[in-house]
C-alpha positions in Angstrom: -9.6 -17.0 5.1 -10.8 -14.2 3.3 -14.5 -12.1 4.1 -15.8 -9.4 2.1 -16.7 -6.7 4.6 -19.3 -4.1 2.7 -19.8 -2.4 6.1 -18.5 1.3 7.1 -16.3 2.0 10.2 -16.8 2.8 13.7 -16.2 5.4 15.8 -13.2 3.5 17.6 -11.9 2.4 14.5 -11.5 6.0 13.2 -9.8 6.5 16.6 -7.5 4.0 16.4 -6.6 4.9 12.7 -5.3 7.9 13.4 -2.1 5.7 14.8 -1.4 3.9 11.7 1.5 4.9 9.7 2.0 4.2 5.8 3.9 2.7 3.7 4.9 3.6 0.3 5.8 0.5 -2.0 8.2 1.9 -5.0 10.8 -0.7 -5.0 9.4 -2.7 -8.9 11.6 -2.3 -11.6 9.0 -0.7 -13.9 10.7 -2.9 -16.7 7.1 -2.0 -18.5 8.2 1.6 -19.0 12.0 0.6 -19.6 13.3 1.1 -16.1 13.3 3.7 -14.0 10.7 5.1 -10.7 7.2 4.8 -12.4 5.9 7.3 -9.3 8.4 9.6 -10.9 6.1 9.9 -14.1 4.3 12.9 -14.1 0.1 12.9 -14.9 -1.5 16.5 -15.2 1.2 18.4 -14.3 2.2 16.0 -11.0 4.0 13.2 -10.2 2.3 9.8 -8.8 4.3 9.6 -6.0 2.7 13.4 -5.2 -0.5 12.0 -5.6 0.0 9.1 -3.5 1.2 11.2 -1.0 -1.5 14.0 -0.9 -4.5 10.8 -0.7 -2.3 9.2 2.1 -1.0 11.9 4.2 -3.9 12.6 6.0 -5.1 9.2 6.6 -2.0 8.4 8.0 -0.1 8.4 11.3 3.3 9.7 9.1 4.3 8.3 6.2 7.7 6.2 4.6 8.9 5.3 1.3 10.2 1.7 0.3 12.8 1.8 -1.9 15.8 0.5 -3.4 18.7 2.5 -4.7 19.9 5.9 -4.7 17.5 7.4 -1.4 18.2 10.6 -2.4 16.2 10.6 -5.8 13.5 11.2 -3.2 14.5 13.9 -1.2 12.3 16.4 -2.5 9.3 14.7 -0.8 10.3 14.6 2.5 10.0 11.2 3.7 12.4 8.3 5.0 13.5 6.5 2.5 13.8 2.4 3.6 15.3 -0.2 1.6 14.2 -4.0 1.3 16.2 -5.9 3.7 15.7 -9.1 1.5 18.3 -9.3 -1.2 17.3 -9.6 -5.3 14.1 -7.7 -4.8 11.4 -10.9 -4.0 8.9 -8.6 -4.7 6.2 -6.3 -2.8 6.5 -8.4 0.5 9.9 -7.5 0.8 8.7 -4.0 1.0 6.4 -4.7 3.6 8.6 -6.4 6.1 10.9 -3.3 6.0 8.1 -1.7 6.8 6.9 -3.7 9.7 10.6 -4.0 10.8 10.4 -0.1 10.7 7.9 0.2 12.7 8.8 -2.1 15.5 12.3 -0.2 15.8 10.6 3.6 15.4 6.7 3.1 16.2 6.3 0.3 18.9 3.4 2.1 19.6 1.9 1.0 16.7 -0.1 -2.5 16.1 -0.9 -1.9 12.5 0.9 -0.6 8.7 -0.8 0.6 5.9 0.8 -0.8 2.5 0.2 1.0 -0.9 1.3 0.9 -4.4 3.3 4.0 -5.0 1.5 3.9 -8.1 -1.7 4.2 -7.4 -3.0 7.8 -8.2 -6.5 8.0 -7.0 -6.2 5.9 -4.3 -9.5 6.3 -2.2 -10.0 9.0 0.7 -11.3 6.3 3.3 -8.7 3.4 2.8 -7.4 3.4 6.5 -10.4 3.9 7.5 -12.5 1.1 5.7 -9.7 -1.3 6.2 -9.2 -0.8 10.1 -13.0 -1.4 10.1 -13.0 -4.5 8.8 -10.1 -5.3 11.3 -12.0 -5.3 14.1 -15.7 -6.4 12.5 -14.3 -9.1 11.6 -11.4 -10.1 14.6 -8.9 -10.4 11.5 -5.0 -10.1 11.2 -4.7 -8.5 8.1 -7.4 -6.7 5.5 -6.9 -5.7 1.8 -8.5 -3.4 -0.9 -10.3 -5.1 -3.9 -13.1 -3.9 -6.3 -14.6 -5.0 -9.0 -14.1 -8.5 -8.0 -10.3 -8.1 -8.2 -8.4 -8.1 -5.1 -5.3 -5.5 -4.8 -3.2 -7.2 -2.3 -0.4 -5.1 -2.1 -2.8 -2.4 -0.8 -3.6 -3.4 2.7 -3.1 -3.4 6.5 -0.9 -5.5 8.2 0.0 -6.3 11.7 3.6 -5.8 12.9 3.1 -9.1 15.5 3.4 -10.8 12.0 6.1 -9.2 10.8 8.5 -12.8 12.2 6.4 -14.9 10.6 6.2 -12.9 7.4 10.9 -12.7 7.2 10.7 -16.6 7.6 8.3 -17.2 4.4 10.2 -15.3 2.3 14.1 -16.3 3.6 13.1 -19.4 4.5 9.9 -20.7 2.3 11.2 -18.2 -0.6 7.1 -17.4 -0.7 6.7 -14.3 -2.9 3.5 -13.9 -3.6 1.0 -11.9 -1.5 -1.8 -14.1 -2.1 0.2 -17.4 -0.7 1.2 -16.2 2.5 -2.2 -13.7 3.4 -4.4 -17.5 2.9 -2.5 -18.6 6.3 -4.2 -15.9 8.1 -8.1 -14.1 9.0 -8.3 -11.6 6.0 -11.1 -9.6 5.7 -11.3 -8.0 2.2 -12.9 -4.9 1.8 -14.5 -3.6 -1.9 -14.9 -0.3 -3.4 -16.9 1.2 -6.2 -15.1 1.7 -9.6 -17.6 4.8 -10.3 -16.2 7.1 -11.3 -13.0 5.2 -11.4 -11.0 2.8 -10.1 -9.3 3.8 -7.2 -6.8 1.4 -7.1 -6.2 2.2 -11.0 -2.0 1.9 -11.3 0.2 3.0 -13.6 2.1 -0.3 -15.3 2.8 0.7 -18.8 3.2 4.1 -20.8 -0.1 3.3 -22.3 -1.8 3.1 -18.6 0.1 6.6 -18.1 -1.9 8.3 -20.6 -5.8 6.5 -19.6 -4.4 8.3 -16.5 -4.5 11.6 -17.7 -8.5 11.3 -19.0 -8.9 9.7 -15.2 -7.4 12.8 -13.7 -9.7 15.3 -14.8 -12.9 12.6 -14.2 -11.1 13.0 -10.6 -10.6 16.6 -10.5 -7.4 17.1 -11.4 
Protein backbone atom coordinates (compact mmCIF):
# COMPACT_ATOMS: atom_id res chain seq x y z
CA UNK A 1 0.00 0.00 0.00
CA UNK A 2 1.31 3.19 -1.07
CA UNK A 3 0.89 6.84 1.16
CA UNK A 4 1.98 10.08 -0.10
CA UNK A 5 4.01 11.52 2.80
CA UNK A 6 4.30 15.57 2.07
CA UNK A 7 5.99 15.87 5.59
CA UNK A 8 9.86 16.84 6.26
CA UNK A 9 12.20 14.62 8.35
CA UNK A 10 13.10 14.29 11.93
CA UNK A 11 15.93 14.75 13.83
CA UNK A 12 16.41 10.88 14.33
CA UNK A 13 15.75 10.29 10.90
CA UNK A 14 18.57 12.54 9.74
CA UNK A 15 20.63 10.45 12.32
CA UNK A 16 19.90 7.34 11.15
CA UNK A 17 20.50 8.49 7.44
CA UNK A 18 23.78 9.07 7.87
CA UNK A 19 24.14 5.00 7.82
CA UNK A 20 22.52 4.39 4.55
CA UNK A 21 24.73 3.53 1.70
CA UNK A 22 23.77 3.97 -2.12
CA UNK A 23 23.37 2.43 -4.80
CA UNK A 24 24.11 3.35 -8.35
CA UNK A 25 21.71 1.51 -11.04
CA UNK A 26 23.75 1.63 -14.55
CA UNK A 27 23.18 -1.85 -15.67
CA UNK A 28 20.10 -0.80 -18.89
CA UNK A 29 21.27 -1.25 -22.23
CA UNK A 30 20.69 2.31 -23.28
CA UNK A 31 19.44 0.70 -26.63
CA UNK A 32 17.75 4.40 -26.97
CA UNK A 33 21.14 5.98 -27.58
CA UNK A 34 22.49 2.80 -29.60
CA UNK A 35 24.19 0.97 -26.76
CA UNK A 36 26.68 1.88 -24.69
CA UNK A 37 26.74 3.54 -20.57
CA UNK A 38 24.29 6.43 -20.88
CA UNK A 39 25.99 7.91 -17.37
CA UNK A 40 29.00 7.98 -19.63
CA UNK A 41 27.45 10.89 -21.70
CA UNK A 42 28.75 13.93 -20.89
CA UNK A 43 26.21 17.35 -20.14
CA UNK A 44 28.06 20.73 -19.60
CA UNK A 45 31.35 19.63 -19.60
CA UNK A 46 30.53 16.38 -17.04
CA UNK A 47 29.46 13.09 -17.14
CA UNK A 48 26.03 11.90 -15.41
CA UNK A 49 27.50 9.38 -13.52
CA UNK A 50 29.71 12.54 -12.02
CA UNK A 51 26.72 14.20 -11.26
CA UNK A 52 24.97 11.40 -9.76
CA UNK A 53 27.78 10.90 -7.67
CA UNK A 54 28.46 14.64 -6.46
CA UNK A 55 24.23 14.78 -5.35
CA UNK A 56 24.65 11.31 -3.64
CA UNK A 57 27.93 11.33 -1.99
CA UNK A 58 27.17 13.27 0.71
CA UNK A 59 23.80 11.94 1.56
CA UNK A 60 25.18 8.69 1.68
CA UNK A 61 26.84 6.28 4.02
CA UNK A 62 29.52 5.23 0.82
CA UNK A 63 28.44 4.57 -2.29
CA UNK A 64 28.50 1.47 -5.14
CA UNK A 65 27.87 1.07 -8.71
CA UNK A 66 25.61 -1.77 -10.39
CA UNK A 67 26.87 -2.86 -13.33
CA UNK A 68 27.28 -5.34 -15.92
CA UNK A 69 30.34 -5.86 -18.02
CA UNK A 70 33.74 -4.69 -18.25
CA UNK A 71 34.13 -3.11 -14.21
CA UNK A 72 36.93 -1.34 -15.17
CA UNK A 73 35.24 1.22 -17.56
CA UNK A 74 34.53 2.70 -14.16
CA UNK A 75 37.58 2.90 -12.53
CA UNK A 76 38.10 6.45 -12.78
CA UNK A 77 35.32 7.04 -10.20
CA UNK A 78 36.35 5.21 -7.52
CA UNK A 79 33.67 2.98 -6.52
CA UNK A 80 32.91 -0.92 -6.30
CA UNK A 81 31.72 -2.03 -9.17
CA UNK A 82 28.85 -4.97 -8.52
CA UNK A 83 27.31 -7.06 -11.06
CA UNK A 84 23.58 -8.36 -11.27
CA UNK A 85 23.58 -11.78 -9.79
CA UNK A 86 20.42 -12.55 -11.90
CA UNK A 87 21.34 -13.72 -15.40
CA UNK A 88 19.80 -11.88 -18.92
CA UNK A 89 19.56 -8.49 -17.16
CA UNK A 90 15.58 -8.74 -15.58
CA UNK A 91 15.84 -5.25 -15.24
CA UNK A 92 16.40 -2.59 -12.39
CA UNK A 93 15.47 -5.17 -9.49
CA UNK A 94 18.26 -7.17 -10.43
CA UNK A 95 20.28 -4.25 -9.51
CA UNK A 96 18.88 -3.85 -6.32
CA UNK A 97 19.23 -7.27 -4.94
CA UNK A 98 23.00 -7.13 -5.63
CA UNK A 99 22.79 -4.32 -3.80
CA UNK A 100 20.97 -5.66 -0.77
CA UNK A 101 23.01 -8.83 -1.11
CA UNK A 102 26.03 -6.34 -0.91
CA UNK A 103 25.22 -4.98 1.96
CA UNK A 104 24.28 -7.91 4.08
CA UNK A 105 27.90 -9.40 3.23
CA UNK A 106 29.85 -5.80 3.72
CA UNK A 107 27.40 -3.51 5.82
CA UNK A 108 25.34 -5.75 8.32
CA UNK A 109 25.19 -2.77 10.11
CA UNK A 110 23.01 -1.44 7.87
CA UNK A 111 18.91 -1.83 7.75
CA UNK A 112 18.38 0.29 4.75
CA UNK A 113 19.79 0.96 0.69
CA UNK A 114 19.37 3.83 -1.28
CA UNK A 115 18.57 3.00 -5.09
CA UNK A 116 19.06 5.53 -7.90
CA UNK A 117 19.04 5.82 -11.63
CA UNK A 118 22.59 6.38 -12.65
CA UNK A 119 20.96 8.68 -14.92
CA UNK A 120 19.44 10.99 -13.04
CA UNK A 121 21.43 14.31 -13.14
CA UNK A 122 19.79 16.62 -10.69
CA UNK A 123 18.71 14.32 -8.48
CA UNK A 124 17.52 16.23 -5.26
CA UNK A 125 19.81 17.27 -2.20
CA UNK A 126 17.32 15.80 0.50
CA UNK A 127 16.45 12.31 -1.07
CA UNK A 128 17.81 10.19 1.88
CA UNK A 129 16.65 12.33 3.94
CA UNK A 130 12.97 12.75 2.80
CA UNK A 131 12.69 9.18 2.07
CA UNK A 132 14.03 7.79 5.57
CA UNK A 133 11.39 10.20 6.93
CA UNK A 134 8.69 8.77 5.51
CA UNK A 135 10.08 5.35 6.76
CA UNK A 136 9.52 5.86 9.95
CA UNK A 137 6.22 8.44 9.79
CA UNK A 138 4.68 6.01 8.21
CA UNK A 139 6.07 2.40 9.95
CA UNK A 140 6.76 1.35 6.18
CA UNK A 141 9.20 -1.23 4.48
CA UNK A 142 10.20 0.55 1.61
CA UNK A 143 9.59 4.39 0.21
CA UNK A 144 10.04 5.88 -3.34
CA UNK A 145 10.52 9.25 -5.14
CA UNK A 146 7.65 10.58 -7.30
CA UNK A 147 6.61 14.14 -8.55
CA UNK A 148 4.35 15.45 -10.54
CA UNK A 149 1.99 12.67 -10.01
CA UNK A 150 4.53 10.14 -11.59
CA UNK A 151 6.11 7.78 -9.38
CA UNK A 152 10.07 6.95 -10.00
CA UNK A 153 10.33 3.59 -8.54
CA UNK A 154 13.69 2.70 -9.21
CA UNK A 155 14.62 5.66 -6.98
CA UNK A 156 13.96 4.51 -3.51
CA UNK A 157 14.86 2.97 -0.14
CA UNK A 158 14.81 -0.47 0.51
CA UNK A 159 15.28 -2.76 3.37
CA UNK A 160 17.94 -5.49 3.23
CA UNK A 161 15.42 -7.97 5.58
CA UNK A 162 13.65 -8.08 2.09
CA UNK A 163 16.31 -8.74 0.19
CA UNK A 164 15.08 -13.00 0.40
CA UNK A 165 11.89 -12.30 -0.49
CA UNK A 166 12.85 -9.85 -3.24
CA UNK A 167 15.65 -13.11 -5.12
CA UNK A 168 12.57 -15.45 -4.97
CA UNK A 169 10.14 -12.94 -7.07
CA UNK A 170 12.37 -12.55 -9.65
CA UNK A 171 14.09 -16.40 -9.87
CA UNK A 172 11.16 -17.86 -8.86
CA UNK A 173 7.95 -15.59 -9.90
CA UNK A 174 10.20 -14.12 -12.88
CA UNK A 175 8.45 -10.60 -11.41
CA UNK A 176 10.34 -7.67 -13.14
CA UNK A 177 8.72 -4.92 -12.60
CA UNK A 178 9.17 -2.57 -9.60
CA UNK A 179 5.66 -1.62 -9.32
CA UNK A 180 4.40 -5.51 -8.91
CA UNK A 181 6.51 -6.58 -6.28
CA UNK A 182 6.74 -2.87 -4.06
CA UNK A 183 2.30 -3.36 -3.99
CA UNK A 184 3.08 -6.59 -1.56
CA UNK A 185 4.52 -4.23 0.88
CA UNK A 186 3.91 -0.64 3.24
CA UNK A 187 5.19 2.02 0.69
CA UNK A 188 5.20 5.30 1.57
CA UNK A 189 5.75 7.52 -1.49
CA UNK A 190 7.23 10.75 -1.10
CA UNK A 191 6.69 13.91 -3.92
CA UNK A 192 8.87 16.64 -4.86
CA UNK A 193 8.44 19.92 -6.70
CA UNK A 194 9.30 20.01 -10.44
CA UNK A 195 10.30 23.94 -10.07
CA UNK A 196 12.72 24.66 -11.29
CA UNK A 197 13.01 21.19 -12.68
CA UNK A 198 12.48 17.81 -12.36
CA UNK A 199 14.73 16.22 -10.23
CA UNK A 200 14.31 12.90 -11.18
CA UNK A 201 14.64 14.25 -14.90
CA UNK A 202 16.82 11.10 -16.79
CA UNK A 203 18.60 10.88 -19.66
CA UNK A 204 16.79 8.12 -22.12
CA UNK A 205 17.38 9.28 -25.52
CA UNK A 206 20.02 11.72 -27.34
CA UNK A 207 17.21 14.17 -27.56
CA UNK A 208 16.70 14.07 -23.49
CA UNK A 209 20.67 14.60 -23.48
CA UNK A 210 20.37 17.87 -24.97
CA UNK A 211 16.92 19.34 -22.78
CA UNK A 212 19.63 18.41 -20.26
CA UNK A 213 22.05 20.83 -21.14
CA UNK A 214 19.24 24.01 -20.95
CA UNK A 215 18.32 22.11 -17.38
CA UNK A 216 21.95 22.34 -16.30
CA UNK A 217 22.42 25.92 -16.37
CA UNK A 218 18.52 26.37 -14.80
CA UNK A 219 20.51 24.16 -12.12
CA UNK A 220 23.64 25.95 -11.90
CA UNK A 221 25.80 24.18 -13.90
Amino acid sequence: MSRKNPRGTSARAKNVTTRIPGVLLAGGLARRMGGGDKPMRMIAGRTILDRVIARLKPQCDGLILNANGDPSRFAAFGLPVIADGVADFPGPLAGILAALDWAAANRPDVKFVLSAAADCPFLPRDLVSRLYGAVEADNAELAVAASEGQSHPVIGLWSVGLREQLRHALVVEDIRKIDRWTARYRLATVTWPVTPLDPFFNANTMDDIAEAERLAALDGG
